[in-house]
MIDOSE-1310 file (N, C-alpha, C; in nm, 2 decimals, decimal comma, always signed):
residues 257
xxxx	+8,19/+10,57/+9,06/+8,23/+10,47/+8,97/+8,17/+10,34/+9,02; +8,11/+10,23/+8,92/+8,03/+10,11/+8,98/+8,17/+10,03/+8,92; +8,12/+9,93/+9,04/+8,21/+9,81/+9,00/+8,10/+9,72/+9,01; +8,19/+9,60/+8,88/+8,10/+9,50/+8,88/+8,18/+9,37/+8,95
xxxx	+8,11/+9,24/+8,99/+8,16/+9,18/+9,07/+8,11/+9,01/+8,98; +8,22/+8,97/+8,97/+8,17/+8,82/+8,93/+8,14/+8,69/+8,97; +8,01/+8,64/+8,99/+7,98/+8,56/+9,15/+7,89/+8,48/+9,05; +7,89/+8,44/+9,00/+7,78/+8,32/+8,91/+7,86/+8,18/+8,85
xxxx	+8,00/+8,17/+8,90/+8,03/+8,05/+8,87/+8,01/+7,95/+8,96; +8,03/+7,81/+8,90/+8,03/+7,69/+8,97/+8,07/+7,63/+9,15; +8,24/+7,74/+9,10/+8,29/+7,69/+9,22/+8,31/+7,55/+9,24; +8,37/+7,46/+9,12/+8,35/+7,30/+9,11/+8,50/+7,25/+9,19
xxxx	+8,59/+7,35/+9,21/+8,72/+7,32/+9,34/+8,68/+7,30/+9,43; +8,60/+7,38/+9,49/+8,55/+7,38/+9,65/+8,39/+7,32/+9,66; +8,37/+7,24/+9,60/+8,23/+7,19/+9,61/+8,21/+7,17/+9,73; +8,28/+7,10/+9,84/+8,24/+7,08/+9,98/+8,17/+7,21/+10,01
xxxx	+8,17/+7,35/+9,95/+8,08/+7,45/+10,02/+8,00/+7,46/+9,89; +8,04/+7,46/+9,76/+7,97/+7,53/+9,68/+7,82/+7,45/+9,65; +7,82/+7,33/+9,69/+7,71/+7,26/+9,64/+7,60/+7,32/+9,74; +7,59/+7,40/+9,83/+7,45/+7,44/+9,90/+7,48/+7,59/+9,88
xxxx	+7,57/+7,69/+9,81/+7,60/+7,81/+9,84/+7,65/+7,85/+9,68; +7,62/+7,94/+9,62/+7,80/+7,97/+9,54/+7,88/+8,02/+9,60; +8,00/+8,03/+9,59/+8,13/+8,05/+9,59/+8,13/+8,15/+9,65; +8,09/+8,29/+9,60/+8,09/+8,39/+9,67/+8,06/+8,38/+9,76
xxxx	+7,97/+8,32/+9,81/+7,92/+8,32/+9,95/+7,93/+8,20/+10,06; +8,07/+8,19/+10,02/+8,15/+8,12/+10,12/+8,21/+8,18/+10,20; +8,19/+8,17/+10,34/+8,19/+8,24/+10,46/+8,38/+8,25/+10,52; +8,42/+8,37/+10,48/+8,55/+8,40/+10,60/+8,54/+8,46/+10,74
xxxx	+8,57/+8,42/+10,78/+8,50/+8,48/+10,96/+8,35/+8,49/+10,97; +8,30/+8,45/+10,92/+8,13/+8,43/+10,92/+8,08/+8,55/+10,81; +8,14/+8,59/+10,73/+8,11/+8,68/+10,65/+8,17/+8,61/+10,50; +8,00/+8,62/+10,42/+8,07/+8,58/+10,25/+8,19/+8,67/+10,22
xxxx	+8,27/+8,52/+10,11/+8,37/+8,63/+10,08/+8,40/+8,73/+10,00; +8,22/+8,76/+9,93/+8,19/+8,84/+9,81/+8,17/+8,99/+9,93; +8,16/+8,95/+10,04/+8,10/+9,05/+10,13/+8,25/+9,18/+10,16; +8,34/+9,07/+10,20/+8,51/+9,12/+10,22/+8,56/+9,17/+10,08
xxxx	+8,51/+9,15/+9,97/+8,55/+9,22/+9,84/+8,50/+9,37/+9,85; +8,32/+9,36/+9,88/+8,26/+9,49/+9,86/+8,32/+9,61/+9,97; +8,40/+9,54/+10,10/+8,41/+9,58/+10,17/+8,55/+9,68/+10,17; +8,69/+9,58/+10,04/+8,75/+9,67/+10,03/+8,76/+9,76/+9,88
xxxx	+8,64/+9,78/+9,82/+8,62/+9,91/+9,72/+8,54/+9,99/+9,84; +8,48/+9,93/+9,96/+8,42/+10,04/+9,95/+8,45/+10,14/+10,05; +8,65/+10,09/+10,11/+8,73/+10,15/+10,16/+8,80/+10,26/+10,06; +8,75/+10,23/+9,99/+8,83/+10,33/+9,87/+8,68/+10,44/+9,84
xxxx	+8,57/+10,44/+9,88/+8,46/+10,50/+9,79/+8,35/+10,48/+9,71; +8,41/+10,36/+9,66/+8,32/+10,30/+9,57/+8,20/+10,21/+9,64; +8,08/+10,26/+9,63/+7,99/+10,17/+9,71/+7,86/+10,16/+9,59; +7,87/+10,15/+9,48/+7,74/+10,15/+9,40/+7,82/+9,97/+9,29
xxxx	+7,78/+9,86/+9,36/+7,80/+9,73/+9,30/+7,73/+9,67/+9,16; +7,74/+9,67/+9,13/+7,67/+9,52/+9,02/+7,76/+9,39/+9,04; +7,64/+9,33/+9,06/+7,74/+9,17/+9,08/+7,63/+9,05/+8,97; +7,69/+9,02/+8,94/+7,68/+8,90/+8,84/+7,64/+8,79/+8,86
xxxx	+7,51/+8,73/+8,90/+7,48/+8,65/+8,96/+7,43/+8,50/+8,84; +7,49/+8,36/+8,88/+7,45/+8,28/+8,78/+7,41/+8,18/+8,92; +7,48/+8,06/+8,91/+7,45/+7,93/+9,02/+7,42/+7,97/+9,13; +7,31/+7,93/+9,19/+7,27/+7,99/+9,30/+7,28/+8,11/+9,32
xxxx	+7,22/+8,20/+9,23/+7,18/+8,34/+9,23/+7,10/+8,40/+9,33; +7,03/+8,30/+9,35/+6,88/+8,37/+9,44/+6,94/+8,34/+9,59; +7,06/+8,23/+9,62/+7,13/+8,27/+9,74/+7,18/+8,43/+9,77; +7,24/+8,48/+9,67/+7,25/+8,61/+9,69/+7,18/+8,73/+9,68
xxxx	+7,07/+8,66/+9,63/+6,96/+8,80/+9,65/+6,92/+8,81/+9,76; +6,88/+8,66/+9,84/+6,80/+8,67/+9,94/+6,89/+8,74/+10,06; +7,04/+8,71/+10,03/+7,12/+8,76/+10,12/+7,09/+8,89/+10,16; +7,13/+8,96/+10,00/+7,07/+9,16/+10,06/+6,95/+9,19/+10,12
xxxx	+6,85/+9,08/+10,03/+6,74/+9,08/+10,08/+6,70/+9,17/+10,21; +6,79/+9,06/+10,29/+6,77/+9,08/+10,42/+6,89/+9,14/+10,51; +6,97/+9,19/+10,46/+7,12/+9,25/+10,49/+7,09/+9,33/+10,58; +6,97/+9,46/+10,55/+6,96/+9,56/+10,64/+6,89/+9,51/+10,76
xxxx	+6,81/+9,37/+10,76/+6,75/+9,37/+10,92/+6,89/+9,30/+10,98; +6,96/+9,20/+10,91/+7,07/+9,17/+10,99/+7,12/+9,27/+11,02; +7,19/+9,41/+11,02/+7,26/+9,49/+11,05/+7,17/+9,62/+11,14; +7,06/+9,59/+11,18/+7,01/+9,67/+11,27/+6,96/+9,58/+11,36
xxxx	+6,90/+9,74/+11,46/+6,77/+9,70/+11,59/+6,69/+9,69/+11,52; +6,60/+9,65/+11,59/+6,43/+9,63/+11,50/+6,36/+9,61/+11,66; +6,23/+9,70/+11,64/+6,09/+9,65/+11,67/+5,98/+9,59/+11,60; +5,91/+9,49/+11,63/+5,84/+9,42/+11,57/+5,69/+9,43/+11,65
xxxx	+5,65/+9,57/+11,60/+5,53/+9,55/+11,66/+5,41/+9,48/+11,59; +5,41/+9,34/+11,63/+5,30/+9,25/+11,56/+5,15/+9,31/+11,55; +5,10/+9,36/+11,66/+4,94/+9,37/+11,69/+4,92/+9,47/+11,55; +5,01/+9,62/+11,53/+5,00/+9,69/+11,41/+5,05/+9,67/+11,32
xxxx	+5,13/+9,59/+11,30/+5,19/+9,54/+11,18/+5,29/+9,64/+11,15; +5,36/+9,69/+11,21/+5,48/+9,77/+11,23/+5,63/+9,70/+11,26; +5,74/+9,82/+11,18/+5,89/+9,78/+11,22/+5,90/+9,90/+11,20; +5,98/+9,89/+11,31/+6,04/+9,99/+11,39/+6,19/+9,98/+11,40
xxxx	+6,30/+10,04/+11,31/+6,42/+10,02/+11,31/+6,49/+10,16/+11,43; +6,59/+10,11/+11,48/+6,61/+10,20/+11,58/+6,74/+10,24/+11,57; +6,85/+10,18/+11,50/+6,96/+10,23/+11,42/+6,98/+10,11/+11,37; +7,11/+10,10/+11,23/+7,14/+10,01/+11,19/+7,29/+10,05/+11,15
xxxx	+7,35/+9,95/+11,12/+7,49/+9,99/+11,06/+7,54/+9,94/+10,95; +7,46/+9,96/+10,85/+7,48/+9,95/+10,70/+7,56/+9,96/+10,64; +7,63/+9,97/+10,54/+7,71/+10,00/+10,43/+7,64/+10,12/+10,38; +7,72/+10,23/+10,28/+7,64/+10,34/+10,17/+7,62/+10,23/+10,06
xxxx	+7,59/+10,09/+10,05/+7,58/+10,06/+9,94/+7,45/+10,05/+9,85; +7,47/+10,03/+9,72/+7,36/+10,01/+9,66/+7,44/+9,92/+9,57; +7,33/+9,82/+9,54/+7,36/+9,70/+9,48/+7,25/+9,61/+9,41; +7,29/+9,61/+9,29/+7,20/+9,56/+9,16/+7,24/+9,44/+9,15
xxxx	+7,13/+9,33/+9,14/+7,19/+9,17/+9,12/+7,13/+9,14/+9,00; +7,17/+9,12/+8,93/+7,19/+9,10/+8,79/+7,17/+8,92/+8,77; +7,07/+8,85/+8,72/+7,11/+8,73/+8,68/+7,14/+8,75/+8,52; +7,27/+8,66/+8,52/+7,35/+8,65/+8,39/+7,36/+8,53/+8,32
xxxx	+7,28/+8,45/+8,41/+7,25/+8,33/+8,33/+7,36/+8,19/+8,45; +7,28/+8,06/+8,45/+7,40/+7,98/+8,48/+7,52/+7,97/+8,43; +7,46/+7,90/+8,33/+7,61/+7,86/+8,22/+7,64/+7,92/+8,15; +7,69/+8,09/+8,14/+7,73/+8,21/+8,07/+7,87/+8,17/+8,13
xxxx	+7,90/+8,24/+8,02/+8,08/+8,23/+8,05/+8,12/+8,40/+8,11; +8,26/+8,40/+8,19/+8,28/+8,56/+8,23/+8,26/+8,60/+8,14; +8,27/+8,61/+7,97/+8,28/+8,75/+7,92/+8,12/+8,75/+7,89; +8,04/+8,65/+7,92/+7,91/+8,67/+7,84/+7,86/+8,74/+7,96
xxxx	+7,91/+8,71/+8,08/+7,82/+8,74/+8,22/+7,90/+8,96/+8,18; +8,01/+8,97/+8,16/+8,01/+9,14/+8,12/+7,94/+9,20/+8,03; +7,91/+9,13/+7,91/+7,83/+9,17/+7,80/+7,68/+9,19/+7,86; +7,65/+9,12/+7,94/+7,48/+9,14/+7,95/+7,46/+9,23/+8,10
xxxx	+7,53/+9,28/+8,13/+7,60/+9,40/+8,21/+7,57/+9,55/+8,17; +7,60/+9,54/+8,04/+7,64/+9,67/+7,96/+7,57/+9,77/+8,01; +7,42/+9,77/+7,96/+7,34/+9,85/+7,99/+7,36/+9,92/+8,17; +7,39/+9,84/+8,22/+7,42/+9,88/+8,39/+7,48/+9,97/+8,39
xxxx	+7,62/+9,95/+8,33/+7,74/+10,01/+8,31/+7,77/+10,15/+8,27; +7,70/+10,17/+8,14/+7,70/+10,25/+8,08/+7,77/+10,26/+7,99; +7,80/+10,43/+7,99/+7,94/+10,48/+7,94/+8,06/+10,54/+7,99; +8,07/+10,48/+8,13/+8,15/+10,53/+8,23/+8,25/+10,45/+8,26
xxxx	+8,37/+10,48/+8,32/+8,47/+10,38/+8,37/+8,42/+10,30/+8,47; +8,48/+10,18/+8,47/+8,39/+10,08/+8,54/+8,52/+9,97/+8,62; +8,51/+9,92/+8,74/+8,60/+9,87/+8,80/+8,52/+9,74/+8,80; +8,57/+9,62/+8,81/+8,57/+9,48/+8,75/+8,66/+9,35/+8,84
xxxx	+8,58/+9,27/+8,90/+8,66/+9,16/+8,97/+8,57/+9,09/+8,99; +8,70/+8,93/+9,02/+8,59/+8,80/+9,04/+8,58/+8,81/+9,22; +8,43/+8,71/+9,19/+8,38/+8,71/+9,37/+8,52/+8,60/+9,47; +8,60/+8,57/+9,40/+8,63/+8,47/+9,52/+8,79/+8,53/+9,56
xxxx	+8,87/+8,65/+9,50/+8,95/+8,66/+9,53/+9,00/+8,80/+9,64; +9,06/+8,81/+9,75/+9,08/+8,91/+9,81/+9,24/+9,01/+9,83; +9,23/+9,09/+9,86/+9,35/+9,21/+9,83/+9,38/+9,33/+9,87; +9,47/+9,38/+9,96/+9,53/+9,46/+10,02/+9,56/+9,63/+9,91
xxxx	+9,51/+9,56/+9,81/+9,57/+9,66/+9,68/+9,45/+9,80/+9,72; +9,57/+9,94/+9,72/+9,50/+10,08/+9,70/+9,44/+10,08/+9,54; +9,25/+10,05/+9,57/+9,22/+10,08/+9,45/+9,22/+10,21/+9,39; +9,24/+10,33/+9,47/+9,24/+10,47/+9,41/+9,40/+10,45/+9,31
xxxx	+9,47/+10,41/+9,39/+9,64/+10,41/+9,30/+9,61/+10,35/+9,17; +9,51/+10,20/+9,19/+9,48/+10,14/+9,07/+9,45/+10,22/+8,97; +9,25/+10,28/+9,02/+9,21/+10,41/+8,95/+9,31/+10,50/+8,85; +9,42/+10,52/+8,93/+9,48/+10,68/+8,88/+9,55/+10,60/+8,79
xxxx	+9,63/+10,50/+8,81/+9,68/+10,42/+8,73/+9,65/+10,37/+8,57; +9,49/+10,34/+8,58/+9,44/+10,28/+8,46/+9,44/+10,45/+8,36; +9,42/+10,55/+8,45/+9,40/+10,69/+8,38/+9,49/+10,74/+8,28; +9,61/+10,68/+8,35/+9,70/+10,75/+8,29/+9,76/+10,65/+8,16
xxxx	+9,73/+10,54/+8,16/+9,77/+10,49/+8,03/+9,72/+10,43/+7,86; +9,58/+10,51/+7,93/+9,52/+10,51/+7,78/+9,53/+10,40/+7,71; +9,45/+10,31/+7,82/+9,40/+10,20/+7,74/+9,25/+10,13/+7,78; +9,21/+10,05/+7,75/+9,07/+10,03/+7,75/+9,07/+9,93/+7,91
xxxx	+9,18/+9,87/+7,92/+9,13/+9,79/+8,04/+9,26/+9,78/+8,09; +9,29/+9,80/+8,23/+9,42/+9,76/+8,32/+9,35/+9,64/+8,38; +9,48/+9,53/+8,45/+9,45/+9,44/+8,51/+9,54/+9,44/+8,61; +9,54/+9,38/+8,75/+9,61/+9,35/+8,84/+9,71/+9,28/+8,82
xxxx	+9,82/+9,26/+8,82/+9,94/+9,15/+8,81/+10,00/+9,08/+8,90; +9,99/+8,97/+9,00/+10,05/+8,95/+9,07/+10,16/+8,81/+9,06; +10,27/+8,83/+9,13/+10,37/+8,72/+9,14/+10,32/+8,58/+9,25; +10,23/+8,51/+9,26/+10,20/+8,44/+9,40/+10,30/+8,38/+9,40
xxxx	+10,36/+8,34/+9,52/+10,44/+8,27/+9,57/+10,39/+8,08/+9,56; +10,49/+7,96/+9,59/+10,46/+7,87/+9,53/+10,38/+7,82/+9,61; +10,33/+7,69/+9,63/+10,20/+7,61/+9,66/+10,25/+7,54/+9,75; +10,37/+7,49/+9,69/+10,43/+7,34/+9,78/+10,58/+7,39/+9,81
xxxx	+10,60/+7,28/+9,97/+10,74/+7,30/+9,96/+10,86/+7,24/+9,89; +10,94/+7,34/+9,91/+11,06/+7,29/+9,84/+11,18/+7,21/+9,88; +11,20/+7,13/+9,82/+11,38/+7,08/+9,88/+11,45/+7,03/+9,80; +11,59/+7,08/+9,86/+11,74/+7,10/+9,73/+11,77/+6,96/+9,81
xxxx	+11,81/+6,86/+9,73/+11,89/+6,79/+9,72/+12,02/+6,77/+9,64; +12,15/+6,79/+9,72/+12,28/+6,80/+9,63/+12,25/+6,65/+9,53; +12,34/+6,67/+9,44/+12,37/+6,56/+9,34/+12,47/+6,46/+9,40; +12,35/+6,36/+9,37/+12,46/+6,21/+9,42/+12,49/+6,19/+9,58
xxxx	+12,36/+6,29/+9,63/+12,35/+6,26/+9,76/+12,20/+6,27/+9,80; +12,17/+6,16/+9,93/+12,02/+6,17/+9,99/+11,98/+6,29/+10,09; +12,07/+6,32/+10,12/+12,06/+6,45/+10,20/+11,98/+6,54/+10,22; +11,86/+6,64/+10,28/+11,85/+6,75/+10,19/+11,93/+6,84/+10,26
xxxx	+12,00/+6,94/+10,13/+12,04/+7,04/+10,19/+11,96/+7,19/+10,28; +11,83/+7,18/+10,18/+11,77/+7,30/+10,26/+11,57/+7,28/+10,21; +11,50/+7,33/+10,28/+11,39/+7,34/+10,27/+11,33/+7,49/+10,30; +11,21/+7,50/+10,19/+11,12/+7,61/+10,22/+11,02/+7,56/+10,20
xxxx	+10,96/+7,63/+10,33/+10,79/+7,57/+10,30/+10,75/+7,63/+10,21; +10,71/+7,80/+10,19/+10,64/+7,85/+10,10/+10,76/+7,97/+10,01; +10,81/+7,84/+9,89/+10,88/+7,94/+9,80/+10,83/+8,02/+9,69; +10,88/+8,13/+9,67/+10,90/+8,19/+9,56/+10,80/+8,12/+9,40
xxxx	+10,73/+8,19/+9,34/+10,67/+8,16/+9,24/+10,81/+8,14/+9,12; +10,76/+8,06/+9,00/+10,82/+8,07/+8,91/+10,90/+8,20/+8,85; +10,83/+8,33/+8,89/+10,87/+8,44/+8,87/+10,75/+8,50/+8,74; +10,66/+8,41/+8,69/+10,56/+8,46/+8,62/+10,44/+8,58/+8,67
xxxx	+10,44/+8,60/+8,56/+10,29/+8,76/+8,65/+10,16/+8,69/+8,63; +10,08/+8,68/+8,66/+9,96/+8,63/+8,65/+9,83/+8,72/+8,65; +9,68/+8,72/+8,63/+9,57/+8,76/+8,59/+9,53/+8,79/+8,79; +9,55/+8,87/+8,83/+9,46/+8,84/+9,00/+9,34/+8,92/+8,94
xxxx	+9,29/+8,99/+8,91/+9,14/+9,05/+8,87/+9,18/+9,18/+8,94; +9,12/+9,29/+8,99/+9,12/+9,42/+8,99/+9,15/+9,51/+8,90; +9,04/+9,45/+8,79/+9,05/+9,53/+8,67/+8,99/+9,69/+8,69; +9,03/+9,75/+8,61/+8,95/+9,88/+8,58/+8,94/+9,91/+8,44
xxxx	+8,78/+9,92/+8,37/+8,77/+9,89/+8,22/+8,71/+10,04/+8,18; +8,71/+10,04/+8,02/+8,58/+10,12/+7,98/+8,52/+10,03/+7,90; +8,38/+10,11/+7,90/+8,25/+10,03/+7,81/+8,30/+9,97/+7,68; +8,38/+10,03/+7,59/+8,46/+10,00/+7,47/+8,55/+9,81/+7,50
xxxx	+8,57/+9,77/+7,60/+8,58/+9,64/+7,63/+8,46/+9,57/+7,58; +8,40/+9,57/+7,63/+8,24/+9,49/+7,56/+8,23/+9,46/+7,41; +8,23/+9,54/+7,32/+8,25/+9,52/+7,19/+8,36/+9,42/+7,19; +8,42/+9,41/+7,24/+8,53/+9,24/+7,21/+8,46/+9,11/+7,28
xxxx	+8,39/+9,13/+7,35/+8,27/+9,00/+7,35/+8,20/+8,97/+7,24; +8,17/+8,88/+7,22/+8,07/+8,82/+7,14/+7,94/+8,76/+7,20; +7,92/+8,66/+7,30/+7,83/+8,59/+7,34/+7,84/+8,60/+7,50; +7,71/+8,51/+7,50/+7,76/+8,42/+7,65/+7,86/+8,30/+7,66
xxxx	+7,90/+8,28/+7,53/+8,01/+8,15/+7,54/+8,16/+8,18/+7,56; +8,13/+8,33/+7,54/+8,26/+8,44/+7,56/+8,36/+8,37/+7,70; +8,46/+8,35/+7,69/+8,54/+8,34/+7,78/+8,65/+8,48/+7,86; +8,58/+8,57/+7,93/+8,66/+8,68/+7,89/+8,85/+8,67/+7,89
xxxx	+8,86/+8,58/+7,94/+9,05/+8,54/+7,98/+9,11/+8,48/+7,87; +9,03/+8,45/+7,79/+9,06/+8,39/+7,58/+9,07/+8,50/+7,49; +8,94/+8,54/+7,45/+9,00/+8,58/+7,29/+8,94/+8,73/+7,31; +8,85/+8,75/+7,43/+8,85/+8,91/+7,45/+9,01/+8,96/+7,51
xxxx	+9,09/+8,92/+7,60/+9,22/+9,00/+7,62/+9,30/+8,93/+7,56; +9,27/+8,83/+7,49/+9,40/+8,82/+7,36/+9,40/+8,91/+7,28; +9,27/+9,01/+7,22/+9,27/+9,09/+7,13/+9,25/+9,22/+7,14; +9,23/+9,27/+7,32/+9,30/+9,34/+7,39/+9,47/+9,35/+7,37
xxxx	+9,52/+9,28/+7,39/+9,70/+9,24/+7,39/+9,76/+9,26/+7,26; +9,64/+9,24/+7,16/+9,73/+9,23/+7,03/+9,67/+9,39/+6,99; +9,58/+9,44/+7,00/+9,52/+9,60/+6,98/+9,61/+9,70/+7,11; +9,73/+9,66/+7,15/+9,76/+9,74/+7,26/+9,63/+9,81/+7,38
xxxx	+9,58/+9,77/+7,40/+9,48/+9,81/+7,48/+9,45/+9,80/+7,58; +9,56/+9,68/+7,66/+9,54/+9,62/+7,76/+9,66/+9,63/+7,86; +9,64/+9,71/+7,98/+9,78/+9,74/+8,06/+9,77/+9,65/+8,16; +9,89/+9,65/+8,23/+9,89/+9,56/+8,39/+9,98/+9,64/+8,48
xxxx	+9,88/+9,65/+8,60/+9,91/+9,71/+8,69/+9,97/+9,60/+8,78; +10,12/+9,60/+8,79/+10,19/+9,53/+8,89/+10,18/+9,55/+9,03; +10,14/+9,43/+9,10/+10,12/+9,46/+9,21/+10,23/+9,36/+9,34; +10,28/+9,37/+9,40/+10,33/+9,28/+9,49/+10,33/+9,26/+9,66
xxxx	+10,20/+9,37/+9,68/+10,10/+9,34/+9,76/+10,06/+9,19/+9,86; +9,97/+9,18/+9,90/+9,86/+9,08/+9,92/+9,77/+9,07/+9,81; +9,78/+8,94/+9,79/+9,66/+8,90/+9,75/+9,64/+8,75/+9,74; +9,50/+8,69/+9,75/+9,50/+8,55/+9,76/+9,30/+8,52/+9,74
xxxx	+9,36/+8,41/+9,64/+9,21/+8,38/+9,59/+9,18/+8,26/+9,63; +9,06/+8,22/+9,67/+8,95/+8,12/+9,69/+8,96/+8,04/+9,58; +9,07/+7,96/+9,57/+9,00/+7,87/+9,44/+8,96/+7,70/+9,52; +9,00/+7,69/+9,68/+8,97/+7,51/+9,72/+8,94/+7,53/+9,86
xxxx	+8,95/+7,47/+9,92/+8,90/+7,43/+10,09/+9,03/+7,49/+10,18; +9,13/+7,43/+10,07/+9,28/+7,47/+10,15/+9,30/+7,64/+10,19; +9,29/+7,69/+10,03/+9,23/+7,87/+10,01/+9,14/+7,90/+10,16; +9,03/+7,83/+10,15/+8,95/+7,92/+10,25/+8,99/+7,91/+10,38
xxxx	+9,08/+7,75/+10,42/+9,11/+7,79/+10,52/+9,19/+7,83/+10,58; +9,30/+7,88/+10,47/+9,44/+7,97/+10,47/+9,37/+8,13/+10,55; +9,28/+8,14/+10,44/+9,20/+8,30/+10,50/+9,16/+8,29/+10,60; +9,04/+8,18/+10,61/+9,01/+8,19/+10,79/+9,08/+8,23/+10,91
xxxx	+9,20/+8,16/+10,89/+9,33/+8,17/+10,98/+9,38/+8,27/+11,02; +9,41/+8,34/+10,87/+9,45/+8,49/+10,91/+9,37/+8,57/+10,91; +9,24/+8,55/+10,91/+9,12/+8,67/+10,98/+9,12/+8,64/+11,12; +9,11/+8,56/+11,16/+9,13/+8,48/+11,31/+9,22/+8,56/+11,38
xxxx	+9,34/+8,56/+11,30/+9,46/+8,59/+11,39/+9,43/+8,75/+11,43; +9,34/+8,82/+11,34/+9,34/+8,98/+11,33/+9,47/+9,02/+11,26; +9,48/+8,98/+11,16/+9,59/+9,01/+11,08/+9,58/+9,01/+10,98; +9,46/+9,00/+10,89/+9,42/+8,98/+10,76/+9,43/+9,09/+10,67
xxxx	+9,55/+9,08/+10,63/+9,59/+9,19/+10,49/+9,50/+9,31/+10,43; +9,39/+9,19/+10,35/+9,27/+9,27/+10,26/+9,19/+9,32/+10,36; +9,19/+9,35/+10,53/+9,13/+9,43/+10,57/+9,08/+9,56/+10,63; +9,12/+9,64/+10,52/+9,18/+9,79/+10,45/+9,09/+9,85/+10,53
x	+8,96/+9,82/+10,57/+8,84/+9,92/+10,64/+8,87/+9,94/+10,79
């Protein structure tokens, strides 16, 4: 099963990195974080990517470019014009970089995908977000409900701390640093689609989170796989250096491999 990977946006939250890089290839423990995505499909199996390349696309070509000399020995015998690899420690991956245009929107950057894809079930996520989620449970999950696309669901917890102040007093009674979300489900990405999604795009001006899964939602076609896992997305500086931290510690959730 190929999954496709969404890495061609702006990244205009985190500009302090995105202006020399995109987003995806914003470094958690010295590794892009499009790198820690591939790494947990491909604890599950899945090692054949398409990723979606727009703003600074050719950052991520050049990256694979050169992935396999990063990850090995090498001899460089200059006088013959020889390399001599002496082991390496690669990934099974294979990986199509797709330019989808700058200013394509997500659903326009799936539509010009298609042909990649095929006619086969296809697994689907943006580059900046990470997650502890069993994608085989996902897999079996999307199987069994007969619909064109499952999505991830998650509850995140809130942003800011909280504090109860009784009525008619300055006091606080109690604080939490990190409370409880509203109790809303939200979009985290770890979709799993079929090709029949596409036909509800129209363009590159397509927004896929607008009027392709609004009419998913209203055609019953669209399930959600609840999850209440780990998961946490890159969307600011704050994001990335929340992750840093807990890669640091050796305690980082999403890393299933």
């Amino acid at each position: 099963m190929k999954t496709v990977i969404l890495a061609g946006g702006f990244g205009t939250r985190i500009s302090e990195e995105s202006t020399i890089r995109p987003k995806p290839m914003v470094e958690i423990g010295g590794k892009p974080i499009l790198w820690h995505i591939m790494k947990i499909y491909s604890a599950y199996g899945l090692n054949d990517f398409i990723i979606c390349l727009g703003y600074k696309g050719h950052v991520i070509k050049e990256y694979f470019s050169n992935y396999f000399l990063y990850m090995s020995d090498v001899t460089y015998d200059l006088k013959n014009n020889r390399i001599e690899v002496h082991n390496n420690g690669v990934e099974p991956w294979k990986v199509t970089l797709v330019d989808t245009g700058e200013k394509t929107m997500t659903g326009g950057r799936i539509k010009r995908i298609k042909d990649y894809v095929g006619k086969e079930t296809f697994c689907l996520t943006y580059g900046d977000g990470v997650s502890d989620i069993n994608i085989r449970d996902l897999i079996e999950f999307h199987r069994n409900q007969n619909t064109l696309s499952t999505l991830t669901a998650v509850q995140p917890p809130g942003r800011f701390g909280v504090i109860k102040i009784n009525e008619e007093e300055s006091r606080i009674s109690s604080f939490k640093e990190k409370p409880d979300g509203d109790g809303a489900w939200i979009n985290a990405g770890f979709f799993v689609m079929e090709p029949g999604v596409i036909d509800y795009i129209s363009d590159d001006s397509t927004v896929w989170e607008q009027d392709p899964m609004q009419n998913l939602a209203r055609d019953g076609a669209i399930s959600a796989y609840r999850y209440s896992g780990f998961w946490h997305a890159m969307d600011n500086l704050r994001d990335k250096y929340e992750l840093e931290e807990l890669w640091k510690s050796g305690k980082a959730p999403w890393k299933v491999w």
